[in-house]
C-alpha positions in Angstrom: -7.6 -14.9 16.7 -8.1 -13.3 19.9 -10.0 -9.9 20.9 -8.2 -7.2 20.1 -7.4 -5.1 23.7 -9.3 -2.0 24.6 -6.0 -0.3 25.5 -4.8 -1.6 22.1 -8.1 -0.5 20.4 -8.3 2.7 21.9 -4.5 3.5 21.2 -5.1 2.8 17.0 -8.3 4.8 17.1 -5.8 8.0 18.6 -3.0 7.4 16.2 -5.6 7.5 13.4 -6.9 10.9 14.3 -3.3 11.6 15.2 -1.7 14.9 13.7 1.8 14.1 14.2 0.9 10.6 12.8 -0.7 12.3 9.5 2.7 14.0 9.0 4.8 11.2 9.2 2.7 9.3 6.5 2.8 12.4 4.6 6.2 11.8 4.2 6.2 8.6 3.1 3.3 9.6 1.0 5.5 11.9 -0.7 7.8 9.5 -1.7 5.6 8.7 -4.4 3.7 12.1 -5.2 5.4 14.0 -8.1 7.4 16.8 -6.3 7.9 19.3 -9.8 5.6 21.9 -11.5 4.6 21.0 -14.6 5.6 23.8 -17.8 2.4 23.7 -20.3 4.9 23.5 -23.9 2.9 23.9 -26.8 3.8 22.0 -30.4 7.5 21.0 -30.3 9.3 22.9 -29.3 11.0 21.6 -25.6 14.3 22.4 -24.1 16.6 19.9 -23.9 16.3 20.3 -20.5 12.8 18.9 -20.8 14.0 16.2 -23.2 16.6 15.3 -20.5 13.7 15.1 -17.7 11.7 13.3 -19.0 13.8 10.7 -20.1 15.0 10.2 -17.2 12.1 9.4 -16.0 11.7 6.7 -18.8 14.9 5.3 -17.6 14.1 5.4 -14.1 10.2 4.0 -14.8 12.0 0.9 -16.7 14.9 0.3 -14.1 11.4 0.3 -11.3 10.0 -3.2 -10.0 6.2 -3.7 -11.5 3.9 -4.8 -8.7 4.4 -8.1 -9.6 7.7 -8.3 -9.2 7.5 -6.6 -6.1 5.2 -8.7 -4.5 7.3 -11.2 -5.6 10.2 -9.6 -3.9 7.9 -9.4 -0.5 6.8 -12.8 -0.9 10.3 -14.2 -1.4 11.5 -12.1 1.9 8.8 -13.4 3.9 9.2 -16.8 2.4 5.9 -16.9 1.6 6.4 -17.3 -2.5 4.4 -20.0 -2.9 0.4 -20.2 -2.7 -0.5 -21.8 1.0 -4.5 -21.8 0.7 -4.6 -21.5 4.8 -2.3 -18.3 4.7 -3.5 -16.5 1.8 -6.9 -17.5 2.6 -6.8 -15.1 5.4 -6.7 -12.1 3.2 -9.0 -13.9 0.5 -6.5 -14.1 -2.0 -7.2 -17.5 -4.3 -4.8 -19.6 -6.5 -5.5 -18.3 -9.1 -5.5 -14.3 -8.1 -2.3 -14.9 -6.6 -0.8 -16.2 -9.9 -2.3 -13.3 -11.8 -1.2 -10.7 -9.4 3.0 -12.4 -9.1 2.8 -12.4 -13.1 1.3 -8.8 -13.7 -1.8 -10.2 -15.2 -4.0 -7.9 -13.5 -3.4 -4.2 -14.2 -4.7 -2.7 -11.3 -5.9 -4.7 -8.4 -8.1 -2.8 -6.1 -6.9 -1.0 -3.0 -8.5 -3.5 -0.6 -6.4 -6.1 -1.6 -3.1 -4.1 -2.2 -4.4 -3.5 1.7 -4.8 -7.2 2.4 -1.7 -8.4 1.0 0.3 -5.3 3.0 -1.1 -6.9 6.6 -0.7 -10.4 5.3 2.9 -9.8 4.9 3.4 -7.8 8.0 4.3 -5.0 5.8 5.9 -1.7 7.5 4.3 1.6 6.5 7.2 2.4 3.7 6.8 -1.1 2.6 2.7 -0.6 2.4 3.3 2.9 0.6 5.9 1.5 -2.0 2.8 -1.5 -2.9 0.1 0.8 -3.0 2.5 3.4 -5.4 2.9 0.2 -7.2 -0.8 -0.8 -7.7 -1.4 3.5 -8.6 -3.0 4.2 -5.3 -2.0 6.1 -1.8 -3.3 6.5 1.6 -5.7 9.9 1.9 -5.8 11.6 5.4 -9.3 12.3 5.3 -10.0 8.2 4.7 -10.8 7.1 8.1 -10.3 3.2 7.2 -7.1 4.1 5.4 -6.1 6.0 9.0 -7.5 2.9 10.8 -5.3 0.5 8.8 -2.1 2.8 9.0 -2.3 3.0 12.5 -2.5 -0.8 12.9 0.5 -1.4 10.7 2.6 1.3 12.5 1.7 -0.4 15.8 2.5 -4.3 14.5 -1.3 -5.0 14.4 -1.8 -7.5 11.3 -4.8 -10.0 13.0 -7.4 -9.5 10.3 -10.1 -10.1 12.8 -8.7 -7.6 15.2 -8.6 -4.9 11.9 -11.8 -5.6 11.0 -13.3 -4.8 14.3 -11.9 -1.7 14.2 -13.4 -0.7 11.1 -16.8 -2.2 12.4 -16.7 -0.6 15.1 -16.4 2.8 12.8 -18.8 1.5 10.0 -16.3 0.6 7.7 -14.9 -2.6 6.4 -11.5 -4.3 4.8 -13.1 -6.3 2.7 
């Protein structure tokens, strides 16, 4: 784990504060965000339009990966299914917490380490807003460690050490 360089440093600090980049995670953000106005129906009476809606939306919510088996799907493309104490010890991810999180035992990890397992796996930003979507949870623009961490996945920086001194250096902390 080296230092992280100053050009390097300075560059992720700029893309963080970046307007064009909060508009390109906007629309990856989106992705996720519900696009339609909600109608306000009172007692039972709903269109079969509505009806149609919304179950769609059950269909499409059952035909969608959980987190677990998405992570599983991430793990198995990285190769990395199986627990390895020295590689998931880097984003402090146990055993045992691994287990849990590939079987869907726990129903919604905290951001950090939806975080942690996105720069573990080198995850690209769409990758890293379809787990966080997953887990119930989305990048804010006015987060400066979720604009820190954003701008070190979009430019390939996934040294915890390095990430970690950036958010130092701001106050702020992965972990």
């Amino acid at each position: 784990m080296g230092k992280l360089d100053a050009n390097l440093k300075q560059k992720i600090k700029e893309l963080a504060f970046s307007d064009d980049f909060l508009q390109k995670n906007k629309k990856y953000s989106a992705i996720y965000e519900n696009q339609t106005e909600g109608t306000t129906v009172f007692g039972h009476s709903l269109s079969s339009f509505q009806v149609n809606a919304i179950q769609s939306r059950l269909r499409t919510a059952q035909n969608t990966l959980s987190l677990g088996k998405y992570i599983r799907k991430l793990a198995a493309d990285k190769g990395r299914f199986h627990y390895n104490e020295a590689f998931f010890g880097q984003a402090q991810i146990t055993r045992q917490y691994w287990s849990k999180l590939l079987n869907d035992k726990y129903e919604r990890p905290s951001k950090e380490v939806i975080l942690r397992i996105a720069i573990l796996f080198r995850c690209d930003l769409k990758q890293t807003h379809e787990l966080l979507a997953k887990a119930g949870y989305t990048f804010s623009d006015c987060d400066l460690r979720d604009q820190i961490v954003l701008g070190c996945i979009e430019l390939g920086v996934y040294d915890f050490a390095d990430i970690e001194e950036l958010l130092e250096d701001e106050g702020l902390s992965l972990f």
